[in-house]
Each structure stands twice: as C-alpha cells, then as structure tokens.
C-alpha positions as a LaTeX table, in Angstrom:
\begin{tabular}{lrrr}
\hline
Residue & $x$ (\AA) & $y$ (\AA) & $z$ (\AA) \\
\hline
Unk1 & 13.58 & $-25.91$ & $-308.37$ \\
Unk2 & 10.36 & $-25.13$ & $-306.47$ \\
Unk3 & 12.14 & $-22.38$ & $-304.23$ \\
Unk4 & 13.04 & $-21.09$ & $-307.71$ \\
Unk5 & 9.30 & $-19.97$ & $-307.76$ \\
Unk6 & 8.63 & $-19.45$ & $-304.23$ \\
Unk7 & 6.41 & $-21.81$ & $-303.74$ \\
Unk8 & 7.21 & $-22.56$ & $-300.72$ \\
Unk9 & 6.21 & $-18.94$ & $-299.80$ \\
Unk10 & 2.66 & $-19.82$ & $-299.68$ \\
Unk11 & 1.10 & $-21.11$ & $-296.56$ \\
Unk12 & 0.73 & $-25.20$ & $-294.99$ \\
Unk13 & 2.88 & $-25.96$ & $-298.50$ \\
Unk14 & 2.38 & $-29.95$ & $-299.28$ \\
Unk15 & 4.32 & $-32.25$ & $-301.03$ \\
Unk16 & 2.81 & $-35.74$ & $-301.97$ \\
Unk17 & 4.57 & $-38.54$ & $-302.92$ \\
Unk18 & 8.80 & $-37.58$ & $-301.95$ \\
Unk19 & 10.17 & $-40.75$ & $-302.73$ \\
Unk20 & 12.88 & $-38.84$ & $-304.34$ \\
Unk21 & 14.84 & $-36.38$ & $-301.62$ \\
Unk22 & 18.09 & $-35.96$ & $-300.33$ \\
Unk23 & 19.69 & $-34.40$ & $-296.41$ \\
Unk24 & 19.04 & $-30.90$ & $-298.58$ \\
Unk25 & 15.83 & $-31.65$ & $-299.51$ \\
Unk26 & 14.98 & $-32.07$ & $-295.75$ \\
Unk27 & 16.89 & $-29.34$ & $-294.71$ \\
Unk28 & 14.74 & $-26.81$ & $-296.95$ \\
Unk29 & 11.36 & $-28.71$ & $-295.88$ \\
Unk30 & 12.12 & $-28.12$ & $-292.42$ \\
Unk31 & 13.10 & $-24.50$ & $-292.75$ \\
Unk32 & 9.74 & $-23.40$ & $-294.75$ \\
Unk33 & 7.93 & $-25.96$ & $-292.54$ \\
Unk34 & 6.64 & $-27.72$ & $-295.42$ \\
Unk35 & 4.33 & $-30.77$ & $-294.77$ \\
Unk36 & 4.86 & $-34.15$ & $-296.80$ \\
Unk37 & 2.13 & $-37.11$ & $-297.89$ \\
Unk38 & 3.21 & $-40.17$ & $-298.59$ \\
Unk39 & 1.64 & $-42.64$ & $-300.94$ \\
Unk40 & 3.38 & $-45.86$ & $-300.55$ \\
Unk41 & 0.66 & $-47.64$ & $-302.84$ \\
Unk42 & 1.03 & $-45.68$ & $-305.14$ \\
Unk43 & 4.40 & $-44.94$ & $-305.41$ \\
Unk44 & 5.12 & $-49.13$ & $-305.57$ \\
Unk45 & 2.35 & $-49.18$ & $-308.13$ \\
Unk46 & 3.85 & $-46.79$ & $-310.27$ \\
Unk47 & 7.10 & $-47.66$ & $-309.92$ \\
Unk48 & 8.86 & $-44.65$ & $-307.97$ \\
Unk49 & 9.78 & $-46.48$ & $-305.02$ \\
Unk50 & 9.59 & $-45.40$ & $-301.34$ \\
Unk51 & 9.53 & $-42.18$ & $-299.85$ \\
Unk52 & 12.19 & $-42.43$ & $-296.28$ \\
Unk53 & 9.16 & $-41.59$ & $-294.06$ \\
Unk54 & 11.63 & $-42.85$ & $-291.06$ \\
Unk55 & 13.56 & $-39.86$ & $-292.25$ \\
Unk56 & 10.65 & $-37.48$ & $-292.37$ \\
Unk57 & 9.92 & $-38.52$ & $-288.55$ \\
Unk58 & 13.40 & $-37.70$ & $-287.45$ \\
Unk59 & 13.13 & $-34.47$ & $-289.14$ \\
Unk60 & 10.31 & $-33.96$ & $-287.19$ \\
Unk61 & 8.31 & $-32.89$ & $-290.37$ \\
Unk62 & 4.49 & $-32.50$ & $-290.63$ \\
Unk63 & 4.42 & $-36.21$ & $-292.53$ \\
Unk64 & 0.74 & $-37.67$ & $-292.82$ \\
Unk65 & $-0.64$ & $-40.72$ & $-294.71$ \\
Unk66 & $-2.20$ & $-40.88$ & $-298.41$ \\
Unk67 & $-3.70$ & $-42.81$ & $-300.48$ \\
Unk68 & $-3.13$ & $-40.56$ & $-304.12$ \\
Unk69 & $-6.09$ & $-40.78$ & $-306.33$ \\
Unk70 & $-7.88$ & $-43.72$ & $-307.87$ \\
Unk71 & $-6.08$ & $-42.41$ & $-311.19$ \\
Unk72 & $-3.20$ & $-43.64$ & $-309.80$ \\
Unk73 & $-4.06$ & $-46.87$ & $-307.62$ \\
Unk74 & $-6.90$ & $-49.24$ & $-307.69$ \\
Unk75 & $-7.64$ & $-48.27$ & $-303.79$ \\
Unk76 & $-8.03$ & $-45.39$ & $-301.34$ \\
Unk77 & $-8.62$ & $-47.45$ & $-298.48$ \\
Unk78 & $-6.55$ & $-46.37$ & $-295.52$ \\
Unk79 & $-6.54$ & $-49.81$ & $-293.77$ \\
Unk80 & $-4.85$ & $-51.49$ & $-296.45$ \\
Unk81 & $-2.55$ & $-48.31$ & $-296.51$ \\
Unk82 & $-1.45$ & $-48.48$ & $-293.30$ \\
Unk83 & $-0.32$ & $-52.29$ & $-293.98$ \\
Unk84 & 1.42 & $-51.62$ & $-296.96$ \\
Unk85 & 3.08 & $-48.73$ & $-296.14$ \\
Unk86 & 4.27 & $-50.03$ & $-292.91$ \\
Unk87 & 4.87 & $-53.14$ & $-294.30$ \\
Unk88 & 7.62 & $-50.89$ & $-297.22$ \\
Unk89 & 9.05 & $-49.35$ & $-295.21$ \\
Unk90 & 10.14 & $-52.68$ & $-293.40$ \\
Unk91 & 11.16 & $-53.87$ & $-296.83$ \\
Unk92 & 13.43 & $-51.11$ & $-297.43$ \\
Unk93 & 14.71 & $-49.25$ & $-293.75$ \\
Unk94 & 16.85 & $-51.24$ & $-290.63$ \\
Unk95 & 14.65 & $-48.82$ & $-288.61$ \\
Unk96 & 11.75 & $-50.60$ & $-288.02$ \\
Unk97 & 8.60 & $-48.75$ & $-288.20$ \\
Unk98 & 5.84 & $-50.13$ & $-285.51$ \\
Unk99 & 2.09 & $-49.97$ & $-285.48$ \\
Unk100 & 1.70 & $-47.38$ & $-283.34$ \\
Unk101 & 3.63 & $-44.61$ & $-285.00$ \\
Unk102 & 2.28 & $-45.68$ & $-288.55$ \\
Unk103 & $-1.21$ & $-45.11$ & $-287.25$ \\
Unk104 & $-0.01$ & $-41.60$ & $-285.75$ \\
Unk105 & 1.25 & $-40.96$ & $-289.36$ \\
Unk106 & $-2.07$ & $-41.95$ & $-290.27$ \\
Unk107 & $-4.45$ & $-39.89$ & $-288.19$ \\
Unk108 & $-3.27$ & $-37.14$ & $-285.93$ \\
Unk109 & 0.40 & $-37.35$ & $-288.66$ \\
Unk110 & $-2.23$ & $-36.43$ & $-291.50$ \\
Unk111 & $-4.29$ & $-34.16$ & $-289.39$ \\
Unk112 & $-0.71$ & $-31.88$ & $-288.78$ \\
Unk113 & 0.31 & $-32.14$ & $-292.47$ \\
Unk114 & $-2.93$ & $-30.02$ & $-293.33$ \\
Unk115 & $-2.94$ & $-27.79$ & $-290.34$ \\
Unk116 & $-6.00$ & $-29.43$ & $-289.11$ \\
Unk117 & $-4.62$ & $-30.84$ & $-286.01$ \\
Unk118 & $-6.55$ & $-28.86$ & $-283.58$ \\
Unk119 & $-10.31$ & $-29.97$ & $-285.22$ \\
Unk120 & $-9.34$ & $-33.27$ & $-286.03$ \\
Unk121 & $-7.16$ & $-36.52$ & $-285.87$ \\
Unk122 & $-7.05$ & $-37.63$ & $-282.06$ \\
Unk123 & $-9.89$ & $-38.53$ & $-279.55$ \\
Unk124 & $-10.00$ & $-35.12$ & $-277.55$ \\
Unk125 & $-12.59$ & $-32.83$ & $-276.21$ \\
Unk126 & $-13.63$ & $-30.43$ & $-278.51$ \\
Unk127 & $-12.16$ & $-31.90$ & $-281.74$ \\
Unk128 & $-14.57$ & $-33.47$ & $-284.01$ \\
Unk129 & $-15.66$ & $-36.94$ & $-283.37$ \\
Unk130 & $-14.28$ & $-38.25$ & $-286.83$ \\
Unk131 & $-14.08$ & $-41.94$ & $-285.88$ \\
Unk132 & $-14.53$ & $-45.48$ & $-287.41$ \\
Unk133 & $-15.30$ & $-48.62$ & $-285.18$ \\
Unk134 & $-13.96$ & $-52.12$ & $-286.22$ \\
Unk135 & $-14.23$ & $-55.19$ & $-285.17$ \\
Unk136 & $-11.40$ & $-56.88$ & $-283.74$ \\
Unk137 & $-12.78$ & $-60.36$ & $-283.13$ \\
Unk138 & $-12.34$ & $-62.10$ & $-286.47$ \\
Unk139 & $-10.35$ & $-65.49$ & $-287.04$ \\
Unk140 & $-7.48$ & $-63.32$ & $-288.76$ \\
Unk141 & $-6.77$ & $-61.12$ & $-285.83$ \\
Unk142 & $-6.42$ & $-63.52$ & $-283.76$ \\
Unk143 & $-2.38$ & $-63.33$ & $-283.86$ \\
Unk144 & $-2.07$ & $-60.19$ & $-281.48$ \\
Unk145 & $-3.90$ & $-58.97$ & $-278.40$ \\
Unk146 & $-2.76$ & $-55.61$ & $-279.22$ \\
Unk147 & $-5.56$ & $-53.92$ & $-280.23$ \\
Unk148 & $-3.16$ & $-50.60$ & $-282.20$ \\
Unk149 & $-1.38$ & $-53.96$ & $-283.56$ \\
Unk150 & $-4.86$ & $-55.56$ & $-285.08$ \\
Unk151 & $-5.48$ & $-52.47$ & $-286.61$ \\
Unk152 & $-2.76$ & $-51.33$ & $-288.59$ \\
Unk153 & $-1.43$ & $-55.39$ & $-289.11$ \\
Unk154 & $-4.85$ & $-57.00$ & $-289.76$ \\
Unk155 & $-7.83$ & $-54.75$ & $-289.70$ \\
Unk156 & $-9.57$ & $-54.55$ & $-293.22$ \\
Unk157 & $-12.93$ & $-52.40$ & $-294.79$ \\
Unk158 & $-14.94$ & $-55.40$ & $-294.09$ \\
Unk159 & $-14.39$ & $-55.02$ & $-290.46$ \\
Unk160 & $-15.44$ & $-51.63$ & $-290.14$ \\
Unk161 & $-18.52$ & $-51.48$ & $-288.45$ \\
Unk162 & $-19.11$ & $-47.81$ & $-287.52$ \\
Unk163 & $-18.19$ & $-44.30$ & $-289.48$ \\
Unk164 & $-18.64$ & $-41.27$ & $-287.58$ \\
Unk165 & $-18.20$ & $-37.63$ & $-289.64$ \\
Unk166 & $-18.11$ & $-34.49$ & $-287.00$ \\
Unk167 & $-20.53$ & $-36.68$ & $-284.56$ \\
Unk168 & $-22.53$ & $-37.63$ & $-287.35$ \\
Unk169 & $-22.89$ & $-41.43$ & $-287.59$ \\
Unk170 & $-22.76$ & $-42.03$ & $-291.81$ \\
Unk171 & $-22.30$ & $-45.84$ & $-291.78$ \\
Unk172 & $-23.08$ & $-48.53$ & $-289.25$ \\
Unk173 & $-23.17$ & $-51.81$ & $-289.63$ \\
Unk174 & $-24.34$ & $-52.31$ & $-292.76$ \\
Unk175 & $-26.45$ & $-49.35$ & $-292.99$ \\
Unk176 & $-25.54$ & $-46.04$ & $-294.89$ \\
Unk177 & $-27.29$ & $-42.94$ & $-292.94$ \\
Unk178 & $-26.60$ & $-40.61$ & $-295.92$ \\
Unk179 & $-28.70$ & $-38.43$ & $-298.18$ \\
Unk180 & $-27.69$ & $-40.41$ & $-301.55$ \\
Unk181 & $-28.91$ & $-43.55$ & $-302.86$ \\
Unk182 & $-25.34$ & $-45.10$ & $-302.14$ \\
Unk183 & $-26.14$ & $-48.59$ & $-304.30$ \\
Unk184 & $-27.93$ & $-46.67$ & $-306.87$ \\
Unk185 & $-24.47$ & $-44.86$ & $-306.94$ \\
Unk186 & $-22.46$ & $-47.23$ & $-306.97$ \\
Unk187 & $-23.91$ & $-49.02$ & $-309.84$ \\
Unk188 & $-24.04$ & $-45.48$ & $-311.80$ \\
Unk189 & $-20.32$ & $-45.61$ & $-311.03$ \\
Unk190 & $-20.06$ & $-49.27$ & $-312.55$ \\
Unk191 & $-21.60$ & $-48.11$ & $-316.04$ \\
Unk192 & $-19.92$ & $-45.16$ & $-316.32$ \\
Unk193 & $-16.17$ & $-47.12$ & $-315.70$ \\
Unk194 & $-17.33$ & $-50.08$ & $-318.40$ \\
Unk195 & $-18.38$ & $-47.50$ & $-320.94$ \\
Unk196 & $-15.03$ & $-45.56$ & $-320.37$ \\
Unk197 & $-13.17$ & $-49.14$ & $-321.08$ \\
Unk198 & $-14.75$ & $-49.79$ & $-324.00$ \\
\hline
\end{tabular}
C-alpha cells in the first residue's frame, strides 16, 4: 500500500511500530533501505503484539529503539524499554536476544535508523558526547558483574546519576543545569493533566 504512493521515495523513510510484516514486507524495506522503530511498550499496551526485531537484525535493517508517545504509553523511559522489549522478545522468539545487542538497538541501532549515526550513538571522537552515567552499585544489581548486563537487565531512572547533551552536562545527581524551572514545570504539567481528567 505505501509503495502505492511512493512513499518510500522520500529520503531515511521510518516505520514505527511493524509488529505486523511478512518475508515481503522485509524484502521491500531492505530494497528502499527503509529504517524501522520499534515500540514494544507500546505495542503490548495497545494490544498489537510484537514487532520480529530478531528478524529486522538478520535483515540487516536500520532497526532502532522507541518509546511511541505518552499518548500511547504511560512511559518514555528507555531503561525500562530496553527491559521490556528484550524481555518480549524472549517471550515470543527461540532466538534469544542478549543485552548487548538490545542496547546496540538502543543507541548506535537508533542513531542508524535516523541517519544520525555519524554525530551520535557510540562513544567516539568527534561524535557528540550524548551520555548518561548510572550507578551500578545498588542491592538489585547485584545479580551480574556484567556491567552491559546491569544496564539493560536492572538499571532504572533512579539510578541515573549523570545526563550529558552534546558535552553539555543537563542533570547530575540530583541537580538540573537547565534554563527552566524544571519543578515549577513539572507541577504546571500536573494541573494541566488533572484538569484534562476532569
């Protein structure tokens, strides 16, 4: 249907979500070297099942992590994202996904899907230094020594204690080193949402 309109013709084409495609579906996003998202909390939370990101991979296909919209899912954190997802596609595939190549998916795997891959997404010289820090020394990570392990398996927001934006430290233990009033924001946010429920 969409090459019915072309729209693959446009350039770094995206599809989010493809819980639904088939060996022709991945032929055709291979040929126009379009890039796929997947949502897996979403998708579970909305009832449309789980998108063969093991089959993505083997298609070698731009394939990158998502989180949808809070219209669609209570979260956008990409630690819990990770989990789930990885966690899924356990559920569902007998090839099973490891840590390392779900956080690929997540960073430089996201990074490729939006043709961003040489600014960001890795630890290199001259890419940005978008980075978090966390904290791998609490009681519930205590199960692995393997650090790419703790992350994906364990690691939560509350254990983030460093955000870095293009070298530009945002959030550090604690501390927000932004230009907003990020609590005076927050609770803006909170009115706003209970007046919309009402």
């Amino acid at each position: 249907y969409a090459l019915n309109w072309d729209a693959f013709a446009a350039p770094n084409v995206m599809i989010v979500g493809a819980v639904c495609v088939d060996d022709e579906d991945l032929k055709k996003l291979r040929e126009y070297d379009v890039a796929v998202c997947v949502c897996p909390r979403a998708c579970a939370q909305l009832g449309m099942g789980v998108a063969p990101l093991d089959e993505f991979l083997r298609a070698d296909l731009r394939v990158g992590l998502g989180t949808d919209s809070p219209a669609a899912t209570e979260s956008t954190d990409m630690l819990s994202e990770m989990r789930l997802g990885m966690l899924l596609q356990r559920a569902v595939n007998t090839d099973f996904l490891d840590a390392k190549t779900m956080l690929e998916v997540a960073t430089i795997g996201g990074a490729r899907a939006l043709g961003l891959d040489d600014k960001v997404g890795s630890l290199e010289i001259g890419k940005r230094a978008d980075i978090i820090a966390v904290d791998l020394s609490s009681s519930h990570q205590a199960p692995t020594g393997n650090p790419v392990s703790a992350v994906v398996n364990t690691t939560t927001a509350a254990d983030v204690l460093l955000t870095m934006v293009d070298g530009n430290v945002l959030y550090e233990k604690s501390k927000w080193h932004v230009d907003v009033e990020v609590a005076k924001n927050i609770a803006r946010v909170i009115e706003i949402r209970s007046k919309l429920r009402a």
